[in-house]
Each structure stands twice: as C-alpha cells, then as structure tokens.
N, C-alpha and C positions, 0 to 999 in steps of 0.2 A: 154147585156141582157142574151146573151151565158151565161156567167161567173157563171151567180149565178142558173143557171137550177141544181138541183140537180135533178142527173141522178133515177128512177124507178128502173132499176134493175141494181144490180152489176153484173160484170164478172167474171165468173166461178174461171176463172184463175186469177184473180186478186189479191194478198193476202193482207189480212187487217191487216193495222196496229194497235197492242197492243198498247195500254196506257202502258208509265214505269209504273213500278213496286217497289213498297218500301219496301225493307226484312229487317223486325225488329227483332233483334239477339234475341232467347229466354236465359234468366239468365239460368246458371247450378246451380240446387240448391246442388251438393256436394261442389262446390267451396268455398264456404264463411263459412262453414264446416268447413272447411280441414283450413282455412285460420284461422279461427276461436280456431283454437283446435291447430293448431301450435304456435298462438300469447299467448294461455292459459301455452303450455308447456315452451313457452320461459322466461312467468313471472314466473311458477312456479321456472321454474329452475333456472331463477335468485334468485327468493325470499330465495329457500334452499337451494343456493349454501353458500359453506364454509366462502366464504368473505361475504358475507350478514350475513349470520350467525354470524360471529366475529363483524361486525360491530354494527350489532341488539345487541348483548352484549355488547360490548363499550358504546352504547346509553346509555344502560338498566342501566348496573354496576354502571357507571357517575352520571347518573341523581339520582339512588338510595342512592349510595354516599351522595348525595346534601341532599337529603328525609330524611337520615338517620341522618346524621349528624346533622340536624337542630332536629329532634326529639331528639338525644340524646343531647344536647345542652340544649336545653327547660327543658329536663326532669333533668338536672342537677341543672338547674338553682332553678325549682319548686322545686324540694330536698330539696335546702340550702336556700331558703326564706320560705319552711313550712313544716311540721312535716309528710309529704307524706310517707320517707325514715323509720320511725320511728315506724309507721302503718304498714304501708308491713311487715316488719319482726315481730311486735307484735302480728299480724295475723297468720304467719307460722307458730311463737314458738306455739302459741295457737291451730293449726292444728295438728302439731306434738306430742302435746300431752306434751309438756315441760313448763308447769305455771311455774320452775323458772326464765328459763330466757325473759317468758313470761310478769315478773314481773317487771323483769330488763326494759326492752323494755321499760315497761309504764312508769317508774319511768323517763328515759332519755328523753322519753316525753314532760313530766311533767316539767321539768327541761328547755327544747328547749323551750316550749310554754312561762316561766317567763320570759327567756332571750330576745325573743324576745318582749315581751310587755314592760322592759325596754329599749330595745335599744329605741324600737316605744316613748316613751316618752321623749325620747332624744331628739329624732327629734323636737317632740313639743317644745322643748325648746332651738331647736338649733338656730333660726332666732336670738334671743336676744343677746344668747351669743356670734353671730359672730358679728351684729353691734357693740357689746360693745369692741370684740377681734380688728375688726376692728376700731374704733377710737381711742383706746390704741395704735394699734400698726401705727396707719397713726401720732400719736402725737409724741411718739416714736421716730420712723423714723425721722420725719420732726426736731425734737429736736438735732436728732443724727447728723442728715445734717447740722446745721446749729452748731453745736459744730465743725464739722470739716470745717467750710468754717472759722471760728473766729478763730483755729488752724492756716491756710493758711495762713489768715488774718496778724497775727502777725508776724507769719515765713516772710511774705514776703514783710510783711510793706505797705500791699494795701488793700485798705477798700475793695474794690469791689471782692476779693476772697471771700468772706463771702457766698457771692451767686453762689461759681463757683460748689461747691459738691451737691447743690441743681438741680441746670441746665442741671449737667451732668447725675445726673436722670432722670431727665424731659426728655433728649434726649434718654436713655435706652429704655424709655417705648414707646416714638416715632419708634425708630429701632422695638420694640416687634409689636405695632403695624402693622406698615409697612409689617414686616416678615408673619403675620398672614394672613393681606390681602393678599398678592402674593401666599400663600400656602393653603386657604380657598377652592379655586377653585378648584383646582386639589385633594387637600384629602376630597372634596364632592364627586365628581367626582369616586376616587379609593376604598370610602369607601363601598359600598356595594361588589364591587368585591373582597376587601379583605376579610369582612364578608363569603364571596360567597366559598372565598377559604381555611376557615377556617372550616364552618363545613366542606366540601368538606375534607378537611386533617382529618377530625374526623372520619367521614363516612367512610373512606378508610381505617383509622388505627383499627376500630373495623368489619371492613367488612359486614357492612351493607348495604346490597346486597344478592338479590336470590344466592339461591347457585350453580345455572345453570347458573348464569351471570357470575359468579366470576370466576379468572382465576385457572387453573389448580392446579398447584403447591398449590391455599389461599383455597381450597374447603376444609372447616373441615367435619368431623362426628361429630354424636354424640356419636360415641365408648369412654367409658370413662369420659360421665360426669358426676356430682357431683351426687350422689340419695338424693332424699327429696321430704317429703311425695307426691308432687303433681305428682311426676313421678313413686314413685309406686301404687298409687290411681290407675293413668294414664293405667300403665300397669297390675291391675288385672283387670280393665274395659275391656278390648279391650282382655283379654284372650281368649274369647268364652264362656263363663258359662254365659248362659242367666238370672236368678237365679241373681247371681254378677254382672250383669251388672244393670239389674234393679234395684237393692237396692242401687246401688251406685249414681244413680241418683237418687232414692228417698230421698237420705240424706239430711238434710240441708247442711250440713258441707262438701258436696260434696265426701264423704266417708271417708274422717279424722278421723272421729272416729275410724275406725276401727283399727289404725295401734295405735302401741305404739309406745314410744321413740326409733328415730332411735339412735343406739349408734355404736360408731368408736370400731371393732371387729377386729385385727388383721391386716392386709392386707385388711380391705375391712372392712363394716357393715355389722348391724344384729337387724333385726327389726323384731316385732310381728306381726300378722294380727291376727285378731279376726271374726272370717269367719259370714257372715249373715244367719240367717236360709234360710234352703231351700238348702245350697251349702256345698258339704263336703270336706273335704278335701283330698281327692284323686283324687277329681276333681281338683284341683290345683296343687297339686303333679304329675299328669299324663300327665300336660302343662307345664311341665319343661323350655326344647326346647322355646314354645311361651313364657314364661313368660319372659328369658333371653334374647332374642330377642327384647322384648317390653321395657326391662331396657338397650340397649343399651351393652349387654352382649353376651359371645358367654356359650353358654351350662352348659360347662367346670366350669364357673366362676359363679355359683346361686347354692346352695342348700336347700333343701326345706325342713326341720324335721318336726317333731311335740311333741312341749314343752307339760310341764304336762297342762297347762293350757287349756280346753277342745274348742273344736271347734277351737282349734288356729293354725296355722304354724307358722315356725320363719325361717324367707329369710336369711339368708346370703349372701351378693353380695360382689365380690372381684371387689378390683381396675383393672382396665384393665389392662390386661397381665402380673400383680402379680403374678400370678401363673406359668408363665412360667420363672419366676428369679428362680437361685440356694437358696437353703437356708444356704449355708455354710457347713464347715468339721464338722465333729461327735468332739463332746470331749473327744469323745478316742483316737482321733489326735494331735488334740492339747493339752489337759494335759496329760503329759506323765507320774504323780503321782497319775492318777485314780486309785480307788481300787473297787471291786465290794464287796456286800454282797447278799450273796443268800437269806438269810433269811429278813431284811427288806429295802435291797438295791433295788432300780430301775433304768431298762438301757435307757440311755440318746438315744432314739429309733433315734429320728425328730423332726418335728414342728407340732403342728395342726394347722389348717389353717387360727386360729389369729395370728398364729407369735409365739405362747407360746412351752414353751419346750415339747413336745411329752414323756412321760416316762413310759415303762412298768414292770412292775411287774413278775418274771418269779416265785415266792413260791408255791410251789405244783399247778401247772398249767400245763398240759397238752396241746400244741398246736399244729396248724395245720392251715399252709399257703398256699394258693394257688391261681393262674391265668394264664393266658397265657404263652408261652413261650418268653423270654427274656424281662422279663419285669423289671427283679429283685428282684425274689423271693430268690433264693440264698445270693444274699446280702443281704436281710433284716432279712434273718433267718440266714446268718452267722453275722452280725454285734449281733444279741441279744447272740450268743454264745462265741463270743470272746470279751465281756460285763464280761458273766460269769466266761469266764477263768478266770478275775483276782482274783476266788473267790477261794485260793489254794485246799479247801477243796470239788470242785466241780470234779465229772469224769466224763467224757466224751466217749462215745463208740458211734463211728460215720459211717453210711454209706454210701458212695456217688454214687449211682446210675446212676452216669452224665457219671463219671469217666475222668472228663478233669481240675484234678487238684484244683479245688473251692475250695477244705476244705486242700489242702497239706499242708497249715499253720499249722495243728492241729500235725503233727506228733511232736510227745513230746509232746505233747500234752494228746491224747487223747489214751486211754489203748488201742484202738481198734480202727484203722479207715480202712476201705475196699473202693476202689476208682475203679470202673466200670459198666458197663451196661449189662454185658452177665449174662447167667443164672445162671454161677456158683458162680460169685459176688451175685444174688438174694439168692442162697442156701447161701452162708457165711451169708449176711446179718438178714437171715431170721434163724441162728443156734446164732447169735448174739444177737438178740432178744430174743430168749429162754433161752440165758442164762444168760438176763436180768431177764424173769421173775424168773427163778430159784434162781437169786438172790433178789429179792422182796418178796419168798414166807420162802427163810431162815429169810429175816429180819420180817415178818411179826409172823415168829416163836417166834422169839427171848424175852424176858422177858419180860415184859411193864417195860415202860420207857426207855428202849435204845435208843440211839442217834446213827444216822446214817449218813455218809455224804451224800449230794445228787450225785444222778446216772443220767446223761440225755442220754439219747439213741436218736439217733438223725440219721433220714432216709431221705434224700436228692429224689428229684426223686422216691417217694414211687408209683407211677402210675406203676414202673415196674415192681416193688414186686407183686403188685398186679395184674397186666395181665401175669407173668412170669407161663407158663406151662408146666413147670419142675416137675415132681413126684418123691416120696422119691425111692428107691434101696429094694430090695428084698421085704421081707413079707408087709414092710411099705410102700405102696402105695400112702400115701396120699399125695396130691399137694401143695410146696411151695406157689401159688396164688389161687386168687379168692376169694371170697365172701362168701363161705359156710361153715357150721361148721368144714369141712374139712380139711380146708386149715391151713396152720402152720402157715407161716405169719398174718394172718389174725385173728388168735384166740388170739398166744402170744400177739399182737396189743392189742387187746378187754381186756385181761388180765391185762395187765399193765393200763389202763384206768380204770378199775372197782378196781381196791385197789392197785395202783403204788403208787397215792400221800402219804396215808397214812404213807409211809415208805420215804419218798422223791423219788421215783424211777419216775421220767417221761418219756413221750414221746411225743420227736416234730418232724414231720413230715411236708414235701417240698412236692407239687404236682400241674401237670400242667393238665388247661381242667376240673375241675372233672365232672365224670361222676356216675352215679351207680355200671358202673363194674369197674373204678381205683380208686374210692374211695368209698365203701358204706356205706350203711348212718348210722348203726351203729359205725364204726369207727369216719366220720366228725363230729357224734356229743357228742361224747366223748372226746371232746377239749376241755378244760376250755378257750381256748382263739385262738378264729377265724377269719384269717386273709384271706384279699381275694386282690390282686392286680386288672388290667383290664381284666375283663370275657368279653364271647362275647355275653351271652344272660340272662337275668331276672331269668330263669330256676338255670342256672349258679350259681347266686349269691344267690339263696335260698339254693344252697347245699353248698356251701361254708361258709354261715354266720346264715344261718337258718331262718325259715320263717318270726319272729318276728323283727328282726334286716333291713330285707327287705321294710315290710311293714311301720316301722316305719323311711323312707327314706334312707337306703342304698343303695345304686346304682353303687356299682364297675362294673355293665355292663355297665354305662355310662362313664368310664374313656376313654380317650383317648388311644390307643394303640401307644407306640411307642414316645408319647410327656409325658406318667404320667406317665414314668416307676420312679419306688419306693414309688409312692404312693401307698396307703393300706387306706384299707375299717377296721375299728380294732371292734372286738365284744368281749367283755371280762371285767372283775369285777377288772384287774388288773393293767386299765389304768384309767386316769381321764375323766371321760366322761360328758358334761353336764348335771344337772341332767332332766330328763322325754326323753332323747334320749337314744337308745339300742346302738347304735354305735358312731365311730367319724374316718374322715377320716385326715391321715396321712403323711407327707411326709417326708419318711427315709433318714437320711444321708446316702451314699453314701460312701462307704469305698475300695478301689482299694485293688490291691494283696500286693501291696509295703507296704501299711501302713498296712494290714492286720497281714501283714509278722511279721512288727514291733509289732504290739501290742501282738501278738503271743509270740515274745520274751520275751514280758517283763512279761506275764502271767510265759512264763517257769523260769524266774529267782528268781517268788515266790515262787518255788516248787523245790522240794529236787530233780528230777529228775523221768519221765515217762518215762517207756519204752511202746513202742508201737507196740504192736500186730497188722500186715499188712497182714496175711493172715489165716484163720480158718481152720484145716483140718479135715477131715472128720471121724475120730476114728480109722484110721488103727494105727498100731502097733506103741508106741510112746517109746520116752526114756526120761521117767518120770525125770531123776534127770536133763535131759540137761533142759529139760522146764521149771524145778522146777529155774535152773538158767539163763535164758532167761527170766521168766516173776520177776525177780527179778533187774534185768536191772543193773541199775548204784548205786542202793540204795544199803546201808552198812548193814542193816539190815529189816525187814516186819515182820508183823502180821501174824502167821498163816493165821486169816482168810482172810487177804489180799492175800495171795499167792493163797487162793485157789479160793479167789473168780476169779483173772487173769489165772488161769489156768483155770478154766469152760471157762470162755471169747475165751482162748486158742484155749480148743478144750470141745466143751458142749458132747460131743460125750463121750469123755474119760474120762473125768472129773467132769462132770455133776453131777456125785452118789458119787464124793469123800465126808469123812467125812476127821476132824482131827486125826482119829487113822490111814487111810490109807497115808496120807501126814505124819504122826510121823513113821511110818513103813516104809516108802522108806526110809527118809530122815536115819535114826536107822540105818538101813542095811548097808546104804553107809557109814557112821560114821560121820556123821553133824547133830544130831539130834537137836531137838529143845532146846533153851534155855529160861529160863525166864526171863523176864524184867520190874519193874515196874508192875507186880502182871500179866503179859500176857506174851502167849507162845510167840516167834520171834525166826525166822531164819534168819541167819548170812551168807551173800552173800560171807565172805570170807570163813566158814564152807566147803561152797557146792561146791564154788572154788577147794579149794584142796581136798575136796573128788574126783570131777570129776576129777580132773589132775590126782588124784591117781590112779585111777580106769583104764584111760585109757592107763597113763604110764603099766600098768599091765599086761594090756591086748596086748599092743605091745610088751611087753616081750616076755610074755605069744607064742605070737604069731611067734616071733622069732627061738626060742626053739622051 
C-alpha cells in the first residue's frame, strides 16, 4: 500500500528528473547554395570546356554531313529528272538583265522537257518490247544450246550430250541463285549504311556544315566570291540608305531591275545601278568602305563612278587580291626597238584596272604629279620622260630637287640637268626656268608658221622651289619661292603654262603633300594633265585633281599607302578615259635605275650627241668663246640659234639679252665666224676649236715674254 502513496510534497533538495530531450538539427540554408552553385559551375565547365566543345562539333559537323549530303543528293537527282536546273538560271539571266541568254535558257528547256516526254513514252512501251526481247532471246538461247549439245553429240558419238550444254545452264543459274541467297542478307543489311556513308562522303567533300563546326584549316570566306545580281541587290540593301532599302523591297523583282548587265571588266566586273528616287548618289559613293565589305571586298578592290547615264553609278569590283599582282615590265623594257612620237605618239604608261594598256598622250600638255612620299612619283614621271627620249627631236632641261641620283640617266641626255636640294640648286633651277620662258617668248616671236622642236622643262620635287626663301642679290630683291607675284619661280611657272604649249615649250612638275603654299592653285591648275598618287586627305586630292574629277569618284585619298605605290589617280584629255567619268585610275609600270639606264642609252644612240649643262652660274665674268665651245659639246657643227638658245640655258644671267649679231661678233673677233649651211647661219665646233687653241697658245707666249 506504502508503494503506491504518492508523496504531497517534494523535497527541497531533491532534484527532478528532466524528461530526455530531442535536438532536431536546423538545415543551413547557405549550404545547399554553395552545393547548389558548385554542381551549376562544374556542368558549366564541363559543358564549355574545350573537349565538349570539339566534341559538340564532331556531333554537329557529322551529322550535318549526313543532312547535307542527303540534300545535295536529292537536289541532284531533282535536277536530272526535271527542268528545276534550267529555271533557276533562266530566272537569273532574266534578273540580270541578259534576255539573250535568257533566251537560250528557255530554248534548252524547251528542248529537256521533249526529251523527256520521249523517253516517258518509251517506257509505255517498254513492257512489250522486253516480253517479245525476251522470248526471242530465251528461243535463241535455248536453239543455241541445243546446236552445241548435237555438236557434242556427234564429236562424241553419244546421244545423250545433246542435253549436256543445256544442263550446264540450268546448273549456272542454280549457282546464280544459290549466290543471291547467301548474299541477300547481308547486302540488305549493309545497304542503308552504305547509302548512309555515301551522302556522308558527299556532305564532307562539299562541307556541308556550319562554319563553326567545320574544322580549322576547311573554314572558307566569302572573300572572293563570284558577284551576281543577287549579291549586289544583297549589298546595296544592307548599305544604310533607308530610301534603298525600302525600294528594294518594294520591287517585285526584288531589286533586279535596277542593275544592268553585269560584264567581265578586266581583272574584275562592272555593272550599272540605276539609283531609285529618293537616293542619290553620293550617298552610295560616301559607303564605299560598307559597300566593299557587303560584296565580300576589301575597300581597295570596288570603285564607284558615275557613267553619263543620269541617276546611275557603275561598281567596278576586282577579283580578290587582283590588285595586289604585278602587272608586268613597261615596253620600254622589253622592246628594245621602241620609238617614241611627240607629236601623235602615246607612252605605254600601265594598265587600267581592266587589264587594258594604260597610254598617255604627252602633245602640248602641261603636267603635274603629285602624292605622298615614296610612293612613286618619280618613276611614273620619269618612266613618261624616257617614253620621250626616244623622241630625237625632244629637249629636255631637267631639275632634280631630290638630288639622290633619279634622273642621272638623263645626262646626255638632257641640255640641262641640276641634281639637289639646297637653295642654290632652287636659284639654278629657278634661272633655268627663265630661261625656258625666254626661249618660249623668242619662239612665240618668230613668223607664223615655224616649226619648233618641243622643249620639256621638267622640276622633280617642285615643293622646294616653292617653299625655297632665298631672295635675289643687290637691287633685286625678289624671292626665288612662294606664291606671289613676286616670286621668280613661280611666275616663270604661270608663264610657261599660259602660252608654253602654243610653241611646244611645257612644263611637268613632281611634288609631294600639296598644299597651298608648295603648290598654289594657280600653278596645279594650269596642268593639262593631273596626276595624284596616295594623298592623305579628300582636301588633298581636290588640289591635286581638281574639284570635278573628285566629285565625279576620284579618290587617291583612298589608295593604300605603301601597298598602291605607282598607282595614279589620271585627269586629263590625253588619256583614254571612259566616257561620262572625269578620271581613271592607273597602275604604272614600274622601271628600276638599270633598265632606266638602258633605255637612256638607247634614246642617246638616236642623237647626234647632247652635251649637258650640270651647273648655272650666276652672271659673273664669263669666257664667252670657252662656253660658245662647251655648249657645243661633241657636235661637228650648230645652228646659231641652237648655240644660243644652250648658252641662255648656260647662264640666263649673261646670255639671256644675246642676239645673233652679238654671238657673230665674238665668234668674228676670235676668227670662227659663222658659216652658212643649207640656207642657215652654223658654227663649226672645229672653227672655235682652233680659235681657242689659238688664242690661248698666244696668250701663254704672250705671257712668257
């Protein structure tokens, strides 16, 4: 009874027992997180790791392969069973704007669709003809077998061969059998994976397959391929002219119209567009860059004119990297029996950029080349000079402002060549000039109707003349350079350009950069014919070619520096130009110093012999009979007014104001006067010989005593 009294009160000190306890762990909610975001990083990084990557292509390539192959397959087949092949292209020509072989097209059509409605009839009639091939040929047969069993038969003296050539057919076609069944199974079996791996080899050989599947080395571009209409449609769409873009999709013909026939131009095509209202063409002309780009072009390789045809442009697009081939030697190289004609001869410059021979015209023209430095302006303005040389009747009075040798071919050349850069080469050059025009303004004297040979005055590096700030000596003040009426260089220039040609006197001038103050704009546009290499800026090439020639697509500020050297921008009446374009650009042969050398020779071997005046002096005290036989050089005898025009050349200073009584009065004095010849005064280089010898044997007597 004790047992079960529960006690009223507990003791103080007693301590009670807790119930266990059950401690339920709370989740971390960062863990499953972190767990979470590691399992994400680890598939990422498997998924874009490199061997997934290779592998996903392998899939991709493969299976595309398989895709492709079976489409091209199909689409082969569809070709050669219907007139699909025949349409497509009958469609282009007809886009392209070519009804004739538009016409063509339809006719082979035409032609496909008879052929096959005969063969189709064929067929209707082939069941008959095979039963009846067939019991001819089973009678045949069975006749033939039984000729050679009676053969047997006899040969062997036993009836029972008769039937032995029959049997042993019967047994063939059992073996055929037999053979068929054992081999049914297995080429049922092989036949789709053969299939399987025939487009598979189709797909593969034409790379059918993204081009991010495909492996490295088999990824084409599209740099270089074919133009047709749907690809320049393609690329004036997508230029940016909102205007063009719209119209091109409101066409039916998807913009076709607008283009004419593309035709094979040289190195490359040349198609028309015929611009939609609304869009002008300088908006197309000023997307160069995009347009090139959208044909699969690099810049270099699209030019953009505008034919007479109004609202039009004409593309020209070069084959891919055509333009960066040589175009071969000058034919002043290789024909070493070239002859020039100044008067309707033209120099075998280059190529234009169909491939066709480049030829310019140098008769009463005036030029003036210019571009960057080293781009090859010197050669292209000494290749049209040693054109000329071969022209005996040509002079030449040259000066080279470089002074590192360019024109030293010319000596014997040329009456007068001066080869430097310092100021006192600008003073020669610039008294050589003056006493070019001194001689333009005798010839312009002279009777109507005289016949005068041409004179080319020719200033390499004329930038230096004209920044040169050197002024004359005592009273005469005025400055060899600069742009104002002042200036000596600068006026004689202007001079020779306002009535040089009329008498054949020209001047062609070399200059790099132009600006306002190295060449100003009265001089550049006093060229008859204006050449511009690679300029650096739009500005540039308006002073160089002039505003018109710009606008109507010129762009030597778009040449490449350094990869278009010797191409040229050309503006001028004396080259072949297409017609409704102001310009056409250029690419000059290329002439080294060796072959220069050479052609230089063979110009001097048409000529009696030039002596060449290599330095101008300046008018101090002369000794008129030694110059009289100095500018007389190796020739046996000269023209008065030959000697004198070489002596102004000499020294414009001293000789400048000569007439023929004061050249008859030295020459008097010393005892070589003139003689006549053929109705004209000449002096006789052996006269003045032994006068001088005289004179000075005399003088050393003289002087002895």
């Amino acid at each position: 009874m004790t047992e079960n009294v529960i006690p009223l009160f507990k003791d103080p000190q007693e301590e009670p027992t807790a119930p266990p306890v059950t401690v339920v762990p709370v989740p971390d909610p960062v863990k499953p997180v972190r767990l979470w975001k590691r399992s994400g990083r680890a598939v990422v990084g498997a998924v874009t790791h490199e061997r997934t990557k290779g592998a996903g292509r392998i899939v991709v390539r493969h299976g595309s392969y398989v895709l492709g192959g079976t489409r091209i397959v199909t689409r082969r087949a569809w070709d050669g069973r219907t007139g699909a092949r025949y349409e497509r292209l009958l469609r282009a020509a007809e886009a392209a704007g070519n009804y004739e072989a538009a016409g063509d097209w339809e006719e082979r059509l035409h032609r496909f669709r008879e052929q096959r409605h005969r063969r189709r009839m064929d067929l209707l009639m082939a069941p008959e003809k095979l039963v009846k091939g067939a019991a001819y040929g089973a009678g045949g047969g069975l006749g033939a077998l039984i000729a050679i069993g009676v053969a047997l038969a006899i040969a062997n003296k036993d009836a029972s061969d008769i039937v032995t050539p029959l049997m042993a057919f019967v047994e063939l076609i059992r073996l055929l059998v037999t053979l068929v069944t054992v081999l049914w199974g297995p080429l049922v079996a092989l036949g789709p994976w053969l299939a399987l791996a025939g487009v598979w080899a189709v797909g593969r050989h034409r790379n059918a397959a993204p081009q991010w599947a495909l492996p490295t080395g088999a990824r084409s571009s599209d740099a270089g391929a074919p133009i047709t209409p749907s690809i320049v449609v393609t690329a004036l769409r997508d230029l940016g002219v909102a205007p063009l873009r719209k119209a091109i999709k409101e066409m039916g013909d998807a913009g076709a119209a607008m283009l004419g026939p593309i035709r094979i131009a040289g190195c490359g095509v040349e198609v028309d567009v015929t611009l939609p209202s609304g869009v002008s063409t300088e908006e197309v002309q000023g997307r160069r860059r995009k347009l090139a780009e959208n044909l699969a072009r690099h810049q270099h390789e699209v030019f953009i004119t505008i034919p007479e045809a109004a609202h039009t442009v004409r593309l020209w697009i070069a084959d891919s990297g055509a333009l960066d081939e040589p175009i071969g030697p000058s034919p002043l190289v290789t024909d070493e029996t070239m002859t020039a004609d100044y008067t309707k001869g033209r120099a075998p410059w280059g190529q234009d950029l169909r491939g066709d021979a480049a030829e310019l015209s140098a008769y009463q023209r005036h030029v003036l080349i210019t571009g960057k430095s080293n781009q090859g302006k010197t050669a292209a303005l000494r290749s049209l000079a040693l054109w000329l040389a071969l022209d005996r009747r040509v002079e030449f009075r040259i000066a080279d402002l470089k002074g590192v040798g360019d024109w030293g071919m010319f000596d014997g050349l040329a009456t007068v060549l001066i080869q430097g850069p310092t100021d006192e080469h600008v003073i020669d050059a610039t008294e050589m000039v003056e006493a070019v025009v001194a001689e333009m303004e005798r010839r312009i004297q002279a009777p109507p109707g005289t016949k005068f040979d041409p004179l080319i005055c020719i200033v390499d590096e004329a930038q230096v003349a004209f920044m040169c700030p050197a002024v004359g000596e005592g009273k005469d003040k005025r400055p060899y350079g600069g742009s104002k009426a002042t200036s000596r260089y600068f006026m004689a220039v202007r001079k020779i350009h306002n009535q040089g040609r009329a008498v054949d006197v020209l001047m062609w001038q070399g200059t790099q950069d132009p600006t306002d103050q190295n060449l100003p704009k009265l001089v550049r546009e006093g060229a008859h014919t204006r050449v511009s290499l690679v300029l650096g800026t739009e500005s540039q090439s308006r002073m160089a070619l002039g505003d018109s020639a710009v606008d109507g697509g010129a762009a030597p500020h778009l040449l490449r520096q350094g990869l278009d050297k010797g191409t040229v921008v050309v503006a001028s009446d004396g080259i072949k130009i297409p017609a409704g374009q102001p310009s056409i650009t250029v690419r000059t042969h290329f002439i080294d110093d060796a072959a220069a050398t050479a052609i230089a020779e063979r110009a001097k071997n048409l000529r009696d012999g030039v002596t060449t005046l290599r330095v101008i002096d300046d008018g101090e005290d002369r000794d008129a009979l030694a110059d009289i036989a100095t500018v007389l050089g190796d020739e046996p005898r000269l023209f008065t007014q030959d000697v004198l025009k070489r002596l102004t050349a000499l020294s414009a200073a001293t000789y400048g104001e000569w007439t023929n009584g004061d050249l008859k009065r030295v020459l008097e004095d010393a005892g070589a006067e003139p003689k006549k010849s053929h109705g004209r005064m000449v002096v006789h280089r052996e006269h003045v010989s032994r006068a001088l010898t005289n004179r000075d044997g005399n003088g050393s007597a003289s002087a002895a005593e």
